[in-house]
N, C-alpha and C positions, 0 to 999 in steps of 0.2 A: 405528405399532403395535409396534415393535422394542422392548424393554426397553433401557436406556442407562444407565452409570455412569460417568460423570466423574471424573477424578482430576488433582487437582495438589498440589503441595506446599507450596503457600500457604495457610495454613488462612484467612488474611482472604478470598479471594478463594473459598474453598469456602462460609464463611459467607455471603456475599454471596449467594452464589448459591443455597444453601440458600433463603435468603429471599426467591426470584425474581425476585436483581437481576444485571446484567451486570454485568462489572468495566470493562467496552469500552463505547464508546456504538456503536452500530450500531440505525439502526431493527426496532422489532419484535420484538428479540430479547427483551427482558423480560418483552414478552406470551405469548412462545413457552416460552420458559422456563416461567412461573406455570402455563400450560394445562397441559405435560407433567410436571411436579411434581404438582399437583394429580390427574393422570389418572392416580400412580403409576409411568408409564414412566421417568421420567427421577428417578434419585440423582448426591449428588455426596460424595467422601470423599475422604482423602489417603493411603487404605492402600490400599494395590496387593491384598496377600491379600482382602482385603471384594469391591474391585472385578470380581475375575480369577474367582473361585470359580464364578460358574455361563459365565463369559465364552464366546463360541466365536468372535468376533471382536475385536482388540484393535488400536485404532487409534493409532498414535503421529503426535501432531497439537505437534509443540514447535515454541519458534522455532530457527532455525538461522542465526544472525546473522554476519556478516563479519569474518573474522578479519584477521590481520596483516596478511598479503600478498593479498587476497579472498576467497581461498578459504572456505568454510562453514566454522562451529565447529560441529560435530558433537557435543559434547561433552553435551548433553541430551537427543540423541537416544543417545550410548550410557550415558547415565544410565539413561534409561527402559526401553533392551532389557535392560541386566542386573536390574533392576526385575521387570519383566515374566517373565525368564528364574528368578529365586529364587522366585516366586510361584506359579510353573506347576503345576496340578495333575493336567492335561487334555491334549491334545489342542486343540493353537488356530491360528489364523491371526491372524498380525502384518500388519497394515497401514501403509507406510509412506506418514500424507498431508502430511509435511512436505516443505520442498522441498529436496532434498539432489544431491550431486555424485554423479556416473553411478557406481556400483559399490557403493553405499551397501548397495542390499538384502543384498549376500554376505557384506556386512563386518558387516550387523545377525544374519544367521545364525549367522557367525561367534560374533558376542559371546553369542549365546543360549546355542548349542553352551556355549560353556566355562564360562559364566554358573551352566546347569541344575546344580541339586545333585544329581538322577540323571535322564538322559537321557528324553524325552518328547519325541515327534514333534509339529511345525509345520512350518506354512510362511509364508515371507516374499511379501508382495506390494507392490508399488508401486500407488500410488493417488492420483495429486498431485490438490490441490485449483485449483481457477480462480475465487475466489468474490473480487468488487473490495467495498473493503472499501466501506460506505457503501450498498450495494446485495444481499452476501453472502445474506442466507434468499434470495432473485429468484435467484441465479444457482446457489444448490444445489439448490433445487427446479427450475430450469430448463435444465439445463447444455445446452451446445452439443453437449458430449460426455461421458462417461466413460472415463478411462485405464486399461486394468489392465495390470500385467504382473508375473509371477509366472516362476517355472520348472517351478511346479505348476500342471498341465493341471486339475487338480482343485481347486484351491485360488481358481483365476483365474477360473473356474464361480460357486465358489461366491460370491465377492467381485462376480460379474455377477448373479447372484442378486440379492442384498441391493439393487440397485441398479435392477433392472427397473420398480420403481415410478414411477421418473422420467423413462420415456421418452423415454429419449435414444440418441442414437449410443452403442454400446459399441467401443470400442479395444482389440482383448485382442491382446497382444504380448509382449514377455522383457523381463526386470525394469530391466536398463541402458537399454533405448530408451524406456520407458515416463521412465524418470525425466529423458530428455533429452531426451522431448518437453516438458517442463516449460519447462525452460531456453530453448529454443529458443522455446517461445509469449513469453514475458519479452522475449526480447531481441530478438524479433520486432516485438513493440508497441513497445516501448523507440525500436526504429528508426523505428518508424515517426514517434512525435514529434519524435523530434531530428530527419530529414527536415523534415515542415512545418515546423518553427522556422527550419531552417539557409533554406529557399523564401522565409520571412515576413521574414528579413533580407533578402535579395535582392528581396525586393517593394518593400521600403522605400526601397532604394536604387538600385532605376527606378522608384519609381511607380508600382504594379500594387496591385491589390487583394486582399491573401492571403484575404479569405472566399472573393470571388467564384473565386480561383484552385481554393481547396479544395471548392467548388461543384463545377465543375467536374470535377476528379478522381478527386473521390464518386462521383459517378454511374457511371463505370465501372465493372463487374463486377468487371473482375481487380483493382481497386486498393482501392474500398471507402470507403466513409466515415466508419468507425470510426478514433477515435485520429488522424485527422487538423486534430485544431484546434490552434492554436499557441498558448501559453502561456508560461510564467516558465520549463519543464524540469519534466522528470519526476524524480519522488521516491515517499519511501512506502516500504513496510519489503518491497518485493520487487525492481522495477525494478532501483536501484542495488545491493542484493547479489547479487541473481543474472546482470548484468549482468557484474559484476567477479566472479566468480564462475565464470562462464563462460570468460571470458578465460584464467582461471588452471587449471582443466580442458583449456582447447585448449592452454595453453603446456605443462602438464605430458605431455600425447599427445603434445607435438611438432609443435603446429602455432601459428604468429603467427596469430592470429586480427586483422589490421589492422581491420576494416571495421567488427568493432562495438568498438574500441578508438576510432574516430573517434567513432561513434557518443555513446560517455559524453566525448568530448573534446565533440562539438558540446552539450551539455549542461552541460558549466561551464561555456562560453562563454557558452550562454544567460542563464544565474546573472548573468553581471558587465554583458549588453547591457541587462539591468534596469535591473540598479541604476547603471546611469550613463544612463540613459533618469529615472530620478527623479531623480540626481543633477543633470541636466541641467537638467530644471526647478522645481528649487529654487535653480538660480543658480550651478551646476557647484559649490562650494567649501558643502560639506554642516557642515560646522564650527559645532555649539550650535543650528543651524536644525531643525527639528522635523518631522519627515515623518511623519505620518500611512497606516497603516497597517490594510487591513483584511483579517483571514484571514491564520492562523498555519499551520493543519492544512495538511496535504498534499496534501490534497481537501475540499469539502464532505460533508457528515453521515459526518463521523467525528469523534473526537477524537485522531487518530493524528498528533504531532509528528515520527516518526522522515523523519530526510532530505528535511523538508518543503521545495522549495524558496520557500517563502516565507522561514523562517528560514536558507538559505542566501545570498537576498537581502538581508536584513533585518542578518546579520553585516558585510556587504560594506557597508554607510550606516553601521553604527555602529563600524568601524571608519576611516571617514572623518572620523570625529567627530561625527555626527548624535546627534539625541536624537529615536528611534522611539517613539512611541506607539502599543500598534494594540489591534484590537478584533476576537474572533475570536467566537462564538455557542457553541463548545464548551470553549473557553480559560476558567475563571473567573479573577478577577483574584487577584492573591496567590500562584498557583501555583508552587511551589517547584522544578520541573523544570528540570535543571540547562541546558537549550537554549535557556530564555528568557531567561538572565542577560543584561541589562543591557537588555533592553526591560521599556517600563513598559505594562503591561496592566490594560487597563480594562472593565468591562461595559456599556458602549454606544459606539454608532458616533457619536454627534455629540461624544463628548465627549475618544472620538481625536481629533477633526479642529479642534478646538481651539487655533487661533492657527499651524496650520501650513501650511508651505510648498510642501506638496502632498499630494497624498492617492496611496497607490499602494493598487492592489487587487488582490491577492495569491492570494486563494481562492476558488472561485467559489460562494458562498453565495450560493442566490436570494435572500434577504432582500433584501442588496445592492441590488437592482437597483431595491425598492420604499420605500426610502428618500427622506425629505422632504428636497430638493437644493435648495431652497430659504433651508433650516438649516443645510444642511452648508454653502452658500455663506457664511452671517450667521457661520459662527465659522469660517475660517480666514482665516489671513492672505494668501492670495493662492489665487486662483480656478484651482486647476491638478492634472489625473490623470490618474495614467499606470494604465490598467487595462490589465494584463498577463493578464487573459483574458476581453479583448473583451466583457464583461458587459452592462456599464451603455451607457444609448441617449446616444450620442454627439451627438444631435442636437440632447434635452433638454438635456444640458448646454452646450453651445453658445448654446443661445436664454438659458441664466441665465449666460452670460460669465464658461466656464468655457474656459479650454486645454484640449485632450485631448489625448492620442495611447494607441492601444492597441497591440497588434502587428501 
């Protein structure tokens, strides 16, 4: 029921949305979108003055991508505070829900402060967001929790306000811990995958069964069954920056942070046990042989390539001298994004797998799993998959005289 105005700087990406289309795939958001358009609540513009005028809450939601040495480039979040600071006309609260290094909120007051053309009271709040992408409307409307932390008692109320409709945990705290709880949830999950992967190597190499081990481990209370499935390595536009990101936070306090420096170590690792896992069965010497390839994104029901490690994979084969074909459900073919250079992308799955060497499965698209394998055996050249997130029933493929191995 809130009134909402949208701002970015893209006017294609405003038009877009004017029109009640996402610039993102993410399910359900178009529909959500067309309803709150339609109902009035929701405009979208690229003037800050338009947007700010009746505003009393102003959410700064940018990206905050990996600079040099890890650390975040902040540099659009302090685009948008001085933005937001020339525009002021009122009396507002800044909401920081991007995800930034511990000290951020003082440093965005700061920019306000000198920003303002004549002085006007705000306050800064931390508000980090936890929405995975692919599932995002489920996990805003459902959070585990809500973070606030503010240095305004008053400010952190009312930011707990706006929020009460969702019926969650609230976390009201001081604006540095608020924003490294963020960090910490990241690198927490982060760990927890390179854990099972670094186990699913060790299974491999006694013999054990990483389901049944993750079965297992699940069921315990303290440990949990979330994020314990093994996979190709975690990727995706948060993990690995806030990961590295982290790191470079604790080196600049003055402290070696080893354990999740292993942590992104056991994750490139993961990256190369792939791809010499398909290299393997293509005949170790990948050279003009044709690997087949399905799922580019970094997860199912997104279209999000960043740090995908599929294309971390997929670099590591064509650098070997492969010629990758693959086939992703949110990838169109022709796509000019500069990450897919030198794979050739096509819009169906039989017609990846077309005279190659093996089939590696890289994303975990359900589709996948309901795919006629009977086809997929009639065009390649040899009957062999390395599914790298345990998808497809290994047992079907077997009965059609097919190689597997997953992890």
């Amino acid at each position: 029921g809130n009134r909402v105005t949208c701002i970015d700087i893209s006017e294609e990406k405003i038009e877009m949305l004017r029109r009640g289309q996402a610039p993102i795939y993410e399910p359900g958001l178009n529909e959500m979108i067309a309803r709150n358009v339609r109902g009035g609540r929701l405009h979208f513009t690229t003037e800050y003055a338009e947007a700010l005028e009746d505003a009393e809450y102003i959410f700064i939601c940018v990206g905050t991508p990996s600079g040099v040495d890890g650390e975040a480039d902040l540099q659009y979040v302090r685009m948008a505070a001085e933005s937001v600071a020339r525009c002021m006309t009122h009396p507002v609260i800044v909401i920081n829900k991007s995800t930034v290094p511990v000290g951020t909120g003082d440093w965005v007051a700061d920019i306000i402060k000198r920003s303002q053309p004549e002085p006007i009271d705000f306050a800064v709040v931390s508000c980090p967001e936890f929405t995975r992408e692919g599932s995002a409307l489920y996990d805003f409307m459902n959070p585990d929790r809500v973070v606030i932390g503010s240095r305004s008692r008053e400010a952190a109320e009312k930011v707990a306000q706006l929020h009460l409709p969702l019926r969650a945990r609230i976390v009201m705290t001081d604006l540095r811990t608020a924003e490294m709880i963020k960090y910490a949830s990241n690198a927490f999950l982060a760990t927890k995958i390179s854990f099972v992967n670094a186990i699913a190597a060790v299974c491999e190499a006694v013999g054990a069964d990483v389901n049944d081990v993750v079965l297992g481990m699940g069921y315990d209370k303290r440990i949990g069954e979330a994020f314990l499935r093994p996979g190709p390595g975690w990727g995706g536009s948060c993990f690995p920056k806030d990961s590295h990101a982290l790191v470079k936070i604790a080196e600049d306090a003055g402290y070696d942070f080893g354990l999740l420096k292993g942590v992104i170590d056991v994750n490139e690792e993961q990256f190369a046990r792939v791809a010499d896992k398909i290299a393997r069965h293509a005949g170790g010497d990948v050279t003009g042989k044709v690997v087949a390839v399905w799922g580019l994104t970094f997860k199912a029901r997104t279209d999000d390539l960043r740090d995908s490690p599929s294309i971390e994979i997929v670099s590591r084969l064509l650098a070997r001298g492969a010629i990758v074909r693959a086939y992703d459900p949110a990838v169109e073919p022709g796509t000019t994004d500069q990450r897919l250079a030198g794979i050739e992308v096509v819009g169906d799955p039989y017609q990846a797998v077309e005279g190659a060497e093996v089939l590696a499965v890289l994303t975990e698209w359900d589709e996948f799993k309901w795919l006629d394998f009977d086809k997929v055996a009639e065009g390649m050249a040899a009957r062999r998959v390395v599914d790298a997130r345990n998808l497809l029933d290994r047992t079907g493929l077997a009965r059609r005289g097919f190689e597997y191995e997953g992890i």
